[in-house]
N, C-alpha and C positions, 0 to 999 in steps of 0.2 A: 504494500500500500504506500502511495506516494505522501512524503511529507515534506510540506515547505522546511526550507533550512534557511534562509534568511530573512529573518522577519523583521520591515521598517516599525522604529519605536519611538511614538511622540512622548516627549516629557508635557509632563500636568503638574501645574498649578494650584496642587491640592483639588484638582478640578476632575479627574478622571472619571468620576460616573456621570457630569454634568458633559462634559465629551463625547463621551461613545452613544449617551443617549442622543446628543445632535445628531450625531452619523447615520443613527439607527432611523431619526425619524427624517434627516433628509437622503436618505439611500434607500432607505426602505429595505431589501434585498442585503440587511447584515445581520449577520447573529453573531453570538457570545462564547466565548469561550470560558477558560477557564479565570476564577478570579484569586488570585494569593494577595494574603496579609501583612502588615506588617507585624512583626511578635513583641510581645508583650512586657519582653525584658533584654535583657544584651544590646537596643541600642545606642548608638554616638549620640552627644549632648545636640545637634545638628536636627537628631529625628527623634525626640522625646514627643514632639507634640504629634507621629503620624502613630505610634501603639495604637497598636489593634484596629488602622485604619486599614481598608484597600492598597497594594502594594502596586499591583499590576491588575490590568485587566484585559485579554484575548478578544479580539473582533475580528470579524472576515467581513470584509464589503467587496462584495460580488464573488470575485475568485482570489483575495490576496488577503493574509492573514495580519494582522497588527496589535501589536503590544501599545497599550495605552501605562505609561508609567506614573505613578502616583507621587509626587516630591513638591520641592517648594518651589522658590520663582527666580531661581538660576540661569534657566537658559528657556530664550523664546524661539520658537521656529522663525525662521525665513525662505525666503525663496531658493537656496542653494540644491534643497531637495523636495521634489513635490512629485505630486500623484497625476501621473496623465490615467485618464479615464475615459476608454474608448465607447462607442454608442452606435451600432449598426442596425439593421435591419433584421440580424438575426436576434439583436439579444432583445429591442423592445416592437412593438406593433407600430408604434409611434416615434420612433430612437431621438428626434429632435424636439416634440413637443417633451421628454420625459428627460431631454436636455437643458432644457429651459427651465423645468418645475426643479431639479436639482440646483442651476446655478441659480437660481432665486433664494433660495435656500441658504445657498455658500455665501453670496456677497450681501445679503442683511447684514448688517454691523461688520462685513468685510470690508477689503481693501482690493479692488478691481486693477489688474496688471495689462492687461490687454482685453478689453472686452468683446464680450462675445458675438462673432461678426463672420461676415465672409471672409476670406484670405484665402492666399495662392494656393496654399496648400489643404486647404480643407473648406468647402461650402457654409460648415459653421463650428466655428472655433472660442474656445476663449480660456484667460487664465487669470485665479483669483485667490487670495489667501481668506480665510474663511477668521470671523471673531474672534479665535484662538489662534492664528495668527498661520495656521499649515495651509499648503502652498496647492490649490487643483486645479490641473491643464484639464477639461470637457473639451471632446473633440469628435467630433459625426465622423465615419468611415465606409462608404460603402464601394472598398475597392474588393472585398473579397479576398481571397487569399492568392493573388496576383499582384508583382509586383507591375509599377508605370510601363515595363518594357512588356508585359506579358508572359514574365518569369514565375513559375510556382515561389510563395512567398509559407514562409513558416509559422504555422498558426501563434499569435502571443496571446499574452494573458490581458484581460480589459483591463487591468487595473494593475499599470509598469508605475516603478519608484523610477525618479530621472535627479540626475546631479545636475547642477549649474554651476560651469567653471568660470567664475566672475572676478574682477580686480587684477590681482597679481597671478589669479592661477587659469585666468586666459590662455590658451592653448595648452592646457592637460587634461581635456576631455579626451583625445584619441591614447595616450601615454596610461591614463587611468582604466581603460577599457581596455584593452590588451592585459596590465597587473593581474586587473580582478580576472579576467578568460585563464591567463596561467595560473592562478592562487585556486581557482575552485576546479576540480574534474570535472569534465564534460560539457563541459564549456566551450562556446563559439561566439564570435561576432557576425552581427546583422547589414542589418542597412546602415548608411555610411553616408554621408552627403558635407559637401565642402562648401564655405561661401562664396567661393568664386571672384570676391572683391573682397577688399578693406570695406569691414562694418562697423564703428564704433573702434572698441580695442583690439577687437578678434581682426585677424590677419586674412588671407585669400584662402589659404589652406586649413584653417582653422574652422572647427566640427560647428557647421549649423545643425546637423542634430544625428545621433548617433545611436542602436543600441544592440546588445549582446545579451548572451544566454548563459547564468550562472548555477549549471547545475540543474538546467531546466528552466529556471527564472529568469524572466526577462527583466532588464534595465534601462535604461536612456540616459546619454551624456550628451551636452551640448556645450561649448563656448557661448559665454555674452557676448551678443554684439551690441552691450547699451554700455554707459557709463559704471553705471551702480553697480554696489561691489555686497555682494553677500557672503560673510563668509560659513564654512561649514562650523558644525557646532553640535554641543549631546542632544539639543533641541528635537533631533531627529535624527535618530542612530539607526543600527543595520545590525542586530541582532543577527551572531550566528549559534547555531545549536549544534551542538557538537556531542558526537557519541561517545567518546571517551576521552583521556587525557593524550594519549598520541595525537589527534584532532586537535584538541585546545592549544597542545604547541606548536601544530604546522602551522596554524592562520596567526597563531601570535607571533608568532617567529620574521613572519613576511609584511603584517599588515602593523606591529606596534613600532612606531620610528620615531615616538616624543615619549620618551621617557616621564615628563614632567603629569601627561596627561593618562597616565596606567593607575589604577585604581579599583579595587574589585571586577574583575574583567572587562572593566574598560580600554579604550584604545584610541590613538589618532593613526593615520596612516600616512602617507610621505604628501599628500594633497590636502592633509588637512580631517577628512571623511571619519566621523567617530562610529566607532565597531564596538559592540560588547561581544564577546568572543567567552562564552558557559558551557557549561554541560545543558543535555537538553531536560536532564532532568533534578535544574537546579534547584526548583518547588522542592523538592521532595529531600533535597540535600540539606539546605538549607532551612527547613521547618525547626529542627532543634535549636532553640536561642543561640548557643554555645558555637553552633557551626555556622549559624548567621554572623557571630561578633567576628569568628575566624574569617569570612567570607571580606569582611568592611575592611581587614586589614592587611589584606593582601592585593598586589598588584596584578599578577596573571595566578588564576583559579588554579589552586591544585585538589583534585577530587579528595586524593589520599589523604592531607592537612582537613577539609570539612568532616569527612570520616573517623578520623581521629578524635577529633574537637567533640563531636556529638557520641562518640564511644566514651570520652571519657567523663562526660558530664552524667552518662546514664549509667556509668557501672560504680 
């Protein structure tokens, strides 16, 4: 049975059930996963006020699964990573009128980036950051599973996570996409398109829009061609779930290159891109106080250290 392995993870604002309920009620087409706690003793002076609160909470909107994180008001989303969300003819009866009731939805109390319009490349397009501040491309598609040449094009998922390489890190959309295809098995790159001129920052050869298959998963990378500089940040990380500790060392091995920024499996990557990099069954590792406090003070997860910690508090 297949299971997502990397899962996009918004940070909340002590806000996580008032989050996912939005999604639920403007996607309609989401359900719940699982929800963990936070425990009730062993935490840092930082998370006294979240005991026994909501820690995380599991959502799927449409076909792509999300960690909703429960913490304080650290880090806000921006545009650097955002959800394109595809709309055809096979998935609604209506795909543009049920495009329109969704972004109505998103841009209430949003910030509208490109509104939703015709353009060259899509009949109707648009891109908005939603009240809590995360970043959705809506976009109609009725090319079918054929590329513009009349090439067979490889089924993706409606609902791709896409980077935005903005400011200084203009032209590592194509560099970052190639990493992640080598760092995950099974992995390929997609469609590919260059700007053809100086746009803004981005250069002639630099990626107007890009994406690749991580494991099955699809992704999207672009260069900005505007001014504005978004950088990456934990606001919206990239959960990987990893089956054992051999796993947890090959992606941290490749993907952690800031040391300053490693923290209970956290990570940065050489562009910036924050990874949490866990076991996939770190619920259940982590439920004993003891292996949670062991968990807050370590930088890369070691299974065998949480097992310990929670062995020795119960014997």
């Amino acid at each position: 049975m297949y299971q997502q392995k990397i899962v996009p993870s918004i940070w909340c604002n002590n806000n996580v059930e008032e989050v996912v309920a939005f999604y639920e009620s403007t996607f309609g087409d989401v359900q719940r996963g699982t929800t963990t706690h936070y425990p009730t003793e062993g935490l840092l002076d930082f998370q006294l006020d979240f005991a026994g609160k909501p820690l995380s909470v599991e959502f799927t909107i449409y076909d792509l699964r999300f960690l909703g994180i429960n913490a304080g008001n650290e880090f806000h989303p921006n545009p650097s990573i955002s959800f394109m969300v595809s709309y055809t003819p096979d998935t609604d009866a209506d795909p543009q009128a049920r495009m329109r009731a969704v972004w109505d939805q998103l841009a209430a109390g949003g910030n509208v980036l490109m509104p939703l319009d015709t353009y060259d490349f899509s009949p109707l397009y648009g891109w908005v950051q939603d009240k809590f501040g995360v970043s959705w491309q809506l976009i109609f598609d009725d090319s079918g599973d054929v590329n513009p040449d009349g090439s067979p094009r490889a089924p993706r998922r409606r609902v791709v996570p896409t980077f935005l390489f903005s400011g200084d890190k203009v032209g590592s959309a194509e560099a970052a996409g190639k990493l992640y295809v080598s760092v995950f098995p099974n992995s390929h790159t997609g469609d590919l398109a260059r700007y053809g001129e100086p746009t803004g920052r981005a250069s002639a050869e630099d990626l107007m829009f890009s994406d690749f298959s991580l494991n099955g998963e699809w992704f999207a990378a672009m260069d900005s061609g505007n001014e504005g500089t978004f950088p990456f940040s934990e606001a919206v990380s990239l959960l990987i779930e990893c089956e054992d500790q051999e796993e947890i060392d090959m992606y941290w091995n490749v993907l952690s290159t800031v040391p300053e920024a490693e923290v209970c499996g956290w990570c940065k990557d050489e562009f910036g891109v924050s990874w949490q990099i866990a076991p996939r069954d770190t619920a259940r590792l982590t439920e004993n106080p003891a292996a949670y406090s062991a968990m807050m003070g370590m930088k890369k997860i070691v299974i065998a250290d949480l097992e310990e910690a929670a062995a020795r508090q119960t014997s």
